[in-house]
C-alpha positions in Angstrom: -26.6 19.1 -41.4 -29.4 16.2 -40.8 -29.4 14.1 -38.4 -31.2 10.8 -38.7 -31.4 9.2 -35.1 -30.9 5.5 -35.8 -29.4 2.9 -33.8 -26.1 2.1 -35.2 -25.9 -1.0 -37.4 -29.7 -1.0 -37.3 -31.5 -2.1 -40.6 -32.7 1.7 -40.7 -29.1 2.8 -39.9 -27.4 1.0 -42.7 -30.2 2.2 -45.1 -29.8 5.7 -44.3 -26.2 5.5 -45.1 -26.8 3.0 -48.4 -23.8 4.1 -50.9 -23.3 7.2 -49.6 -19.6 8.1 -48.8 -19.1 8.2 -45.4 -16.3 9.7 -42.4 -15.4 5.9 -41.5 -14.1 5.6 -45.1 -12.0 9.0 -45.5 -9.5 7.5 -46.1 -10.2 6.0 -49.2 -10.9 9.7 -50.6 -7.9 11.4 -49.3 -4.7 10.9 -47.2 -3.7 12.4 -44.0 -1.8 15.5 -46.0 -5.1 15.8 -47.8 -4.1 14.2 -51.3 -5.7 12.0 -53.2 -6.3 8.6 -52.2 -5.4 5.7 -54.7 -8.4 3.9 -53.0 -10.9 6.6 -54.5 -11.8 4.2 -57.8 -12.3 1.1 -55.6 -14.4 2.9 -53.4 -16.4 4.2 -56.3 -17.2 0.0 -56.9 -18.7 -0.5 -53.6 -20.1 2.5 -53.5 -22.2 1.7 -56.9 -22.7 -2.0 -56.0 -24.8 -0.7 -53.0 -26.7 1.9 -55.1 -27.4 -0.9 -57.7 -28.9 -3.8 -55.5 -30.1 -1.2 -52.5 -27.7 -3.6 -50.1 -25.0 -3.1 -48.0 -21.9 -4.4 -49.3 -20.1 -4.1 -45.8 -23.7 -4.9 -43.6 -21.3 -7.3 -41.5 -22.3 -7.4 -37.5 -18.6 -6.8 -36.3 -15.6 -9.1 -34.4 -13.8 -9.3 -31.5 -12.4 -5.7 -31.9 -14.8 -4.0 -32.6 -17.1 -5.8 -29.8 -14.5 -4.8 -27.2 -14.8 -1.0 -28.6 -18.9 -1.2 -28.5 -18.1 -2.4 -24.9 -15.9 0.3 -23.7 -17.5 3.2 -25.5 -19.4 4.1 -23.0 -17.1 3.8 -20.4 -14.9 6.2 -22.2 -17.2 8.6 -22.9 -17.8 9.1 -19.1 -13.7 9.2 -18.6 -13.7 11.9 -21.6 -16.3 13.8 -19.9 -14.6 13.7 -16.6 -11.0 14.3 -17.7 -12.4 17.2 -19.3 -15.3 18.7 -17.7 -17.5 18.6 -20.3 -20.5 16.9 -21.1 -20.4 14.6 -24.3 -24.3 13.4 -25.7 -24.5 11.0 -28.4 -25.6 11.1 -32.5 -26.8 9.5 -35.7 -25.5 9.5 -39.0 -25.2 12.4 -40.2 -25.4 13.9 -43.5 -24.5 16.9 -45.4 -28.3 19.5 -46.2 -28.5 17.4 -49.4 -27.5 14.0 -48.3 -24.9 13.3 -50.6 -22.0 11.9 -48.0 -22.2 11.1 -44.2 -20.4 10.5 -40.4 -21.5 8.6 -37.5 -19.4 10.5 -35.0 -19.3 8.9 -31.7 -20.2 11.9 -29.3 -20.8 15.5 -29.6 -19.6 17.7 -27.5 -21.6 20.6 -25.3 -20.7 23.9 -26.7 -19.6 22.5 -30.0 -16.9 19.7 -31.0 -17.1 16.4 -31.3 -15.6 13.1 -30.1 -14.2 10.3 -31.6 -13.6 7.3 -29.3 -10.8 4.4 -30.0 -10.6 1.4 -27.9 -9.2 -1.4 -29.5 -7.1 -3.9 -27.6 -4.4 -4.7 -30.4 -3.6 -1.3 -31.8 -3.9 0.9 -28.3 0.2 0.5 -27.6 0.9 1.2 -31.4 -1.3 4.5 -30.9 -0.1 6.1 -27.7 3.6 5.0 -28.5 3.3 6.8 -31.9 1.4 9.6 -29.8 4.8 10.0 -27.9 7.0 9.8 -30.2 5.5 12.4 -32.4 2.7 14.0 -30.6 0.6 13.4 -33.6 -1.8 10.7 -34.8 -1.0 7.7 -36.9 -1.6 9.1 -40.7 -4.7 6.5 -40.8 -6.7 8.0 -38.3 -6.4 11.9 -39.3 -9.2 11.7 -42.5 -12.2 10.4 -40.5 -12.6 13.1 -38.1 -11.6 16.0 -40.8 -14.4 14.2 -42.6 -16.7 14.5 -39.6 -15.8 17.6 -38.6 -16.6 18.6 -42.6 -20.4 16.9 -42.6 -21.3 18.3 -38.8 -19.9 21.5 -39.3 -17.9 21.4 -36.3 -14.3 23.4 -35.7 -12.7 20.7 -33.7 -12.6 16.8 -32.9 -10.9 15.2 -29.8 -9.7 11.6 -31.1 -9.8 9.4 -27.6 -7.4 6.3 -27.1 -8.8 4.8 -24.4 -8.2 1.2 -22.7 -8.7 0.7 -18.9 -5.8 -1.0 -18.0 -3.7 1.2 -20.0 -2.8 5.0 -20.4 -5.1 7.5 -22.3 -4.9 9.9 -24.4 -6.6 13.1 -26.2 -5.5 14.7 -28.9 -7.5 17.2 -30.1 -7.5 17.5 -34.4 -8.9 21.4 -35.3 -10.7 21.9 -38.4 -8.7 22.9 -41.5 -10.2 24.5 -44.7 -7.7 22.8 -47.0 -9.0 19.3 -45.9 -12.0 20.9 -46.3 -11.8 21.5 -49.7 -9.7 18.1 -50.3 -12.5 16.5 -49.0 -15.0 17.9 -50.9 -13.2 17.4 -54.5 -12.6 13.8 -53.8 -16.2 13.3 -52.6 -17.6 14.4 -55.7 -15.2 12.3 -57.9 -16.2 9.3 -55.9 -20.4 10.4 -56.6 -19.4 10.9 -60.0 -17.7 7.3 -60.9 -20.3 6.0 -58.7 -23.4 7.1 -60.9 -21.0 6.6 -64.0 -21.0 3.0 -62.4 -24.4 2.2 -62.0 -25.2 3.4 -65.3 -23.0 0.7 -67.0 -24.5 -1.7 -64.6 -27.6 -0.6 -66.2 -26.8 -1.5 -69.5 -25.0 -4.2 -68.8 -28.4 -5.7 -67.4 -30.2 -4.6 -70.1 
């Protein structure tokens, strides 16, 4: 793994991660059983169009959701730490040795593991509800961490539902070596029609 210690959404940050697929986009390679995603070709697009011009198609600075999770992260990295007893430090994007794909994970954990935080105002009932029901997490939020877990090297990652005024919850996701491998196949298709991409942009230029 590399680590590149940039500020998130920093200039340097989003270059670092420029058309490279990354953990927050999982989902568009595979689905929470670890088949492929119907996204993977559209993906493949942006991915290209970023490569292409050297821009971020997606450098956007964020709304009222994601301000409110920027506000509490901290906050619930402390209650993380606490309800666990273990220390939590924070990282860059990461990459794979050769930098092909990436993961911002929100906090590592001491003694291995990491830690993905959620705290969004709108969709905290609809996640702990679902939690109860089926002690699992929504099928939308199972790929990013696998991904994570995949570029850090990691054998766990505690997803976090946190809002102060409501309850939390920790569920802890462990490292599988079928998602593993899922992960890996669809992230070399999506390279593959990505550079197959920017070549016809290439010619069509020419």
């Amino acid at each position: 793994m590399i680590e590149h210690n940039h500020k998130q959404n920093s200039p340097k940050w989003f270059k670092a991660r420029l058309s490279l697929p990354t953990a927050s986009c999982a989902k568009k390679l595979i689905t929470s059983k670890g088949q492929p995603s119907t996204q993977v070709d559209k993906y493949a697009q942006l991915l290209a169009q970023e490569k292409y011009t050297g821009k971020p198609v997606e450098g956007w600075s964020g709304n009222k959701d994601t301000s409110y999770g920027h506000e509490y992260e901290q906050e619930a990295a402390l209650y993380y730490s606490m309800a666990t007893n273990v220390g939590v430090f924070k990282m860059g994007f990461c990459t794979d040795d050769l930098g092909r794909y990436g993961a911002s994970p929100d906090r590592g954990v001491e003694g291995g593991g990491l830690l993905e935080i959620k705290c969004f105002p709108k969709t905290h009932m609809e996640s702990i509800l679902y939690w109860h029901a089926n002690k699992k997490p929504q099928s939308s939020e199972i790929a990013q961490p696998h991904n994570q877990m995949l570029v850090c090297d990691e054998p766990w990652c505690d997803l976090l539902y946190y809002h102060p005024d409501l309850p939390k919850i920790i569920i802890r996701i462990n490292r599988s070596s079928d998602m593993d491998s899922a992960l890996k196949l669809q992230i070399n298709k999506v390279i593959a029609k990505r550079d197959d991409l920017v070549k016809k942009l290439q010619e069509i230029a020419a």
